[in-house]
matplotlib code that plots the C-alpha trace (Angstrom):
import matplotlib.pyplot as plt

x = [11.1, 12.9, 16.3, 15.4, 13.6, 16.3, 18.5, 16.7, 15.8, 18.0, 18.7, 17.0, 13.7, 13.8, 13.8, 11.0, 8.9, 9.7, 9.1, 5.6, 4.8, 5.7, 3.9, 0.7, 1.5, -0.5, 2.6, 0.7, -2.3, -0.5, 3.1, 1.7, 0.9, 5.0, 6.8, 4.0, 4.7, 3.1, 3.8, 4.9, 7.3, 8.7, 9.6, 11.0, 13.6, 14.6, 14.8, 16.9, 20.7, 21.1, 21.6, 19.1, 17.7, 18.0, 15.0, 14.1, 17.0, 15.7, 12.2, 13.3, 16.0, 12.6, 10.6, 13.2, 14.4, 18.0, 20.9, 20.5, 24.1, 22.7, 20.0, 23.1, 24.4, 21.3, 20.5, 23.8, 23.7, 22.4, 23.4, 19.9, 19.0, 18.6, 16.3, 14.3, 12.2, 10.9, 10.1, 8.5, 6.2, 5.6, 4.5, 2.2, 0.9, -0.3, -2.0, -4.1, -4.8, -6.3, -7.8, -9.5, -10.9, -12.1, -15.7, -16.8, -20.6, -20.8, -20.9, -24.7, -24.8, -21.7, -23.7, -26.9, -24.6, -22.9, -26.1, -27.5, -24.4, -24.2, -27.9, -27.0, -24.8, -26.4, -28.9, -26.3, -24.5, -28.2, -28.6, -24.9, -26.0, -29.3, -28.0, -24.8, -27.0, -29.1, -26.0, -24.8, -28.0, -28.1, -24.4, -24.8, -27.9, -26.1, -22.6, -19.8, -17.4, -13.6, -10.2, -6.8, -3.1, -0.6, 3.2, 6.0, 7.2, 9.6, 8.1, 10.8, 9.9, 8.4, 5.4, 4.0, 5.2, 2.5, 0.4, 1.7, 1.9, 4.7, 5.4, 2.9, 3.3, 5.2, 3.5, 4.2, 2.5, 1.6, 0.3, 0.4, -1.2, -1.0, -3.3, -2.8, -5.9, -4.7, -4.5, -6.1, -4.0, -5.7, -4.1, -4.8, -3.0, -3.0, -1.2, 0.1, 0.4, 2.5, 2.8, 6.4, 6.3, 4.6, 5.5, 3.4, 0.2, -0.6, -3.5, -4.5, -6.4, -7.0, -5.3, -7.5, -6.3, -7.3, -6.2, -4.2, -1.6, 1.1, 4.1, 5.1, 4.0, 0.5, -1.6, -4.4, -6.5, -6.2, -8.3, -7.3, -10.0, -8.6, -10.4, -10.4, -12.7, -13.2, -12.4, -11.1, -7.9, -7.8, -5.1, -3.5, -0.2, 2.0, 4.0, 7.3, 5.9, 8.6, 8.8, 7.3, 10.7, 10.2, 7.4, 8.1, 6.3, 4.7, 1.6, -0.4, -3.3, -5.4, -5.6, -9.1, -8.3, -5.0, -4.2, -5.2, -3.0, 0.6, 0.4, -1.5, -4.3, -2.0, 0.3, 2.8, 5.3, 6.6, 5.8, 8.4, 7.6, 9.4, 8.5, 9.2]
y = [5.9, 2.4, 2.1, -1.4, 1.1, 3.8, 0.8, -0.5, 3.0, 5.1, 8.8, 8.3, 7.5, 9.7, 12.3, 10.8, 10.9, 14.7, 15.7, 13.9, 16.0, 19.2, 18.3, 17.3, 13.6, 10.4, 8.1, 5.1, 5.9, 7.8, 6.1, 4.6, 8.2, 9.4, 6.4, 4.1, 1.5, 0.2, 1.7, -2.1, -2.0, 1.4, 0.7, -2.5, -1.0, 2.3, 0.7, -2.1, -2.5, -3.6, -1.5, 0.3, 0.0, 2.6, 2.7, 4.1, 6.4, 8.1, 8.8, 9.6, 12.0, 13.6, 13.6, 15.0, 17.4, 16.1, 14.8, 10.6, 10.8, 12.3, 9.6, 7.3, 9.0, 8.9, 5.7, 4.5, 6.5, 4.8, 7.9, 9.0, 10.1, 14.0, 13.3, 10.7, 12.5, 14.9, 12.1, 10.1, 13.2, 13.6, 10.0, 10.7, 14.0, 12.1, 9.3, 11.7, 14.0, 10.3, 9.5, 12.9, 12.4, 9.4, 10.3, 13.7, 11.9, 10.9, 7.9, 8.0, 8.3, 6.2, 3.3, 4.4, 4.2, 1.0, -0.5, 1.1, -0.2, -3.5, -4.3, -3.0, -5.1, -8.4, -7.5, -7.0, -10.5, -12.2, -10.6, -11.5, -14.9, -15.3, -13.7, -16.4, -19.4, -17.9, -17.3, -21.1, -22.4, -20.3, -21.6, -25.1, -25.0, -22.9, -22.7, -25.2, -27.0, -27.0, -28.3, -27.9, -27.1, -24.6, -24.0, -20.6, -20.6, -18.6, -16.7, -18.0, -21.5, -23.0, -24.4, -21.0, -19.5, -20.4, -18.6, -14.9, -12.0, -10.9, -7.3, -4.9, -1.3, 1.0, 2.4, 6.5, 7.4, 10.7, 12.8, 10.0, 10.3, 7.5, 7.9, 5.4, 5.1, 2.6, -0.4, 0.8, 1.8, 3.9, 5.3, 7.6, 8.1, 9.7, 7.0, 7.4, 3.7, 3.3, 0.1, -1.1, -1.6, 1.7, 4.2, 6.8, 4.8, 6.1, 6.1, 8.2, 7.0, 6.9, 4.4, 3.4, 1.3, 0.5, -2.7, -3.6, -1.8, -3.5, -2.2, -1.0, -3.7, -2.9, -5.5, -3.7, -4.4, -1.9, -0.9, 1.4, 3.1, 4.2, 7.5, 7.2, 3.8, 3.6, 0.4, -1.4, -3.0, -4.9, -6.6, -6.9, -5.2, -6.0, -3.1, -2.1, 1.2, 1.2, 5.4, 7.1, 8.2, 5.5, 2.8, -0.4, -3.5, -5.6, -6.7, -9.0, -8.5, -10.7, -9.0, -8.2, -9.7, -11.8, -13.9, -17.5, -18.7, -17.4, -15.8, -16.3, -14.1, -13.1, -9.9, -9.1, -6.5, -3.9, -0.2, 2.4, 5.4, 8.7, 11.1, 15.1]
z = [32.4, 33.8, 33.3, 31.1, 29.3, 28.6, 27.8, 24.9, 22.9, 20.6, 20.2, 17.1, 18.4, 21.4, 18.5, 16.5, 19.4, 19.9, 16.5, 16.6, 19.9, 18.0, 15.1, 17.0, 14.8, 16.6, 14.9, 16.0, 13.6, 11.1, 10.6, 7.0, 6.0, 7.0, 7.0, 4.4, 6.9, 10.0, 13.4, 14.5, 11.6, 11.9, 15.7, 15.3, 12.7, 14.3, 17.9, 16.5, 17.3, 14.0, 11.2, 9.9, 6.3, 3.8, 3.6, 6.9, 6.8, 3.9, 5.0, 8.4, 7.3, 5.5, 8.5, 10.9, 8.1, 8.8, 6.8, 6.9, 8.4, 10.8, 11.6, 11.3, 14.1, 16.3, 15.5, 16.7, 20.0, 23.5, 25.4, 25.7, 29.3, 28.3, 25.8, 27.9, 30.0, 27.1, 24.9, 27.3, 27.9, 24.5, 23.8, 26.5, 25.6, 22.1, 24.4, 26.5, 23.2, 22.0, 25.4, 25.4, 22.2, 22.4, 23.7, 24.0, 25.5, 29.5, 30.3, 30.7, 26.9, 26.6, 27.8, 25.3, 22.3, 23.1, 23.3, 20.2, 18.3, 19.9, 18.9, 15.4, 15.2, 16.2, 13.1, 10.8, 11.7, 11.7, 8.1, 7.2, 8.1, 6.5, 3.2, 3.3, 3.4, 1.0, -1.5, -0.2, -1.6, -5.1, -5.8, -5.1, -7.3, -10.3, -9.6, -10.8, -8.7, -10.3, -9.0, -10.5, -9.9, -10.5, -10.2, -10.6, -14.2, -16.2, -19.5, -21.5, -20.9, -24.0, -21.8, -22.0, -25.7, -27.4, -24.5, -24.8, -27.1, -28.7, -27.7, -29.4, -27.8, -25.8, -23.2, -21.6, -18.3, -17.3, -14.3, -12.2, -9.5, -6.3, -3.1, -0.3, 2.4, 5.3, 3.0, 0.3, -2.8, -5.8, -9.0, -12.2, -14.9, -18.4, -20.6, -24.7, -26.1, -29.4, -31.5, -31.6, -35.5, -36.2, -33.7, -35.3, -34.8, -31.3, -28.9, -26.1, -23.1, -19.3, -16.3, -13.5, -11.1, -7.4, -4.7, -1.9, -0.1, 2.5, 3.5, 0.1, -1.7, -4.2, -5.9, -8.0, -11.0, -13.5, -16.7, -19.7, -21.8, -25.0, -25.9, -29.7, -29.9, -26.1, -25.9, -22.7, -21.6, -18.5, -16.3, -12.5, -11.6, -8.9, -7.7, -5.1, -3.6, -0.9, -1.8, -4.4, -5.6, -8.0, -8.1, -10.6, -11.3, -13.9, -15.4, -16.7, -19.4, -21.9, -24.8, -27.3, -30.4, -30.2, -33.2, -32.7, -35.4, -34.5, -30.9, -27.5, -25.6, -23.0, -22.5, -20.1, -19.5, -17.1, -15.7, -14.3, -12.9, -11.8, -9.1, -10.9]

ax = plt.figure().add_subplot(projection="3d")
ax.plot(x, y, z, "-o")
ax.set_aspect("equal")
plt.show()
């Protein structure tokens, strides 16, 4: 390892790096899965000299089953010539476990595949493209052409009053459950609606939601099916997911049967959760 090199890491990473090497962990693939942020990201914050978020203390205190005074301390240290050697090695050691896994064929049938692929390929972009001007030439024919404009507004402005719902329920998740693939974000949950002016009028039902993922922010569309009449509720939620200690957010919905007269078709509120 270059001096420039030993210069511009941290204890703290040194010890990441071993950790990954004990653990068998390809931290470049799987940082989201640890960290549920991007290898770029997590490097750029634990190799900074500036301080470190709380963030990434936390879930590296996890990780290297350490206090996150600890990681303080690492973080903060440049002395890092002992640990050099060994966690260069063990950056290396998870490149040639990647490198060796990469293609069990010889090159003979290396060459076969690429070839196979590549032509597949070429038929699925000539498809892609036939299909696009086909679609192209349905919409122009059918479709509609709109324009418009939009702008950030506040909910208590009374441009919008007339547009939402006054508050009709109170909402209580349970066995929530949150999967995130890559960038792909998926949740269940069992959910127990009340109405605010009757709590004992209840109903019972089931939250599906599925969408985007990036660096602890989630965008999904969600629906709730309410078991006793099965009708459907649906909306988009925006949601912090920077740990699942405790995901919040809000929502947005349109609801069934609003009341034309006295309130509008939209409803809007907020969701917090709480990890057991």
């Amino acid at each position: 390892m270059s001096k420039e090199n030993l210069e511009s890491v941290t204890e703290l990473w040194m010890r990441v790096l071993a950790k990954c090497n004990e653990k068998n962990i390809n931290i470049t693939a799987e940082s989201k899965t640890y960290f549920f942020v991007s290898y770029s990201s997590l490097l750029r914050n634990v190799k900074s000299t500036q301080k470190i978020k709380p963030i990434y203390v936390k879930k590296l205190a996890e990780f290297l089953e350490v206090s996150e005074l600890q990681i303080l301390d690492w973080h903060e240290n440049k002395d890092v010539t002992s640990l050099a050697e060994d966690s260069e090695n063990a950056f290396e050691s998870s490149t040639n476990v990647i490198e060796q896994t990469k293609s069990p064929f010889g090159a003979g049938k290396r060459t076969k595949i690429i070839i196979f692929l590549a032509t597949c390929l070429l038929t699925l972009l000539c498809l892609s493209y036939y299909l696009l001007n086909y679609n192209t030439t349905l919409n122009s024919e059918k479709g509609r052409m709109y324009f418009g404009e939009g702008t950030d507004i506040s909910l208590s402005m009374s441009k919008v009053g007339d547009d939402f719902q006054l508050p009709l329920y109170n909402y209580d998740f349970k066995n929530v459950e949150i999967k995130v693939e890559e960038e792909k974000i998926h949740i269940t949950a069992d959910i127990d609606t009340s109405r605010i002016e009757a709590p004992t009028i209840t109903y019972i039902g089931k939250f599906e939601a599925s969408g985007l993922y990036l660096d602890g922010n989630a965008a999904v569309t969600y629906k709730i099916l309410i078991n006793a009449n099965n009708e459907a509720w649906i909306g988009v939620m925006m949601l912090k997911i920077e740990t699942l200690e405790s995901p919040k957010g809000y929502w947005l919905t349109i609801l069934n049967d609003p009341d034309d007269e006295t309130f509008g078709k939209f409803l809007f509120g907020d969701a917090y959760l709480h990890k057991h």
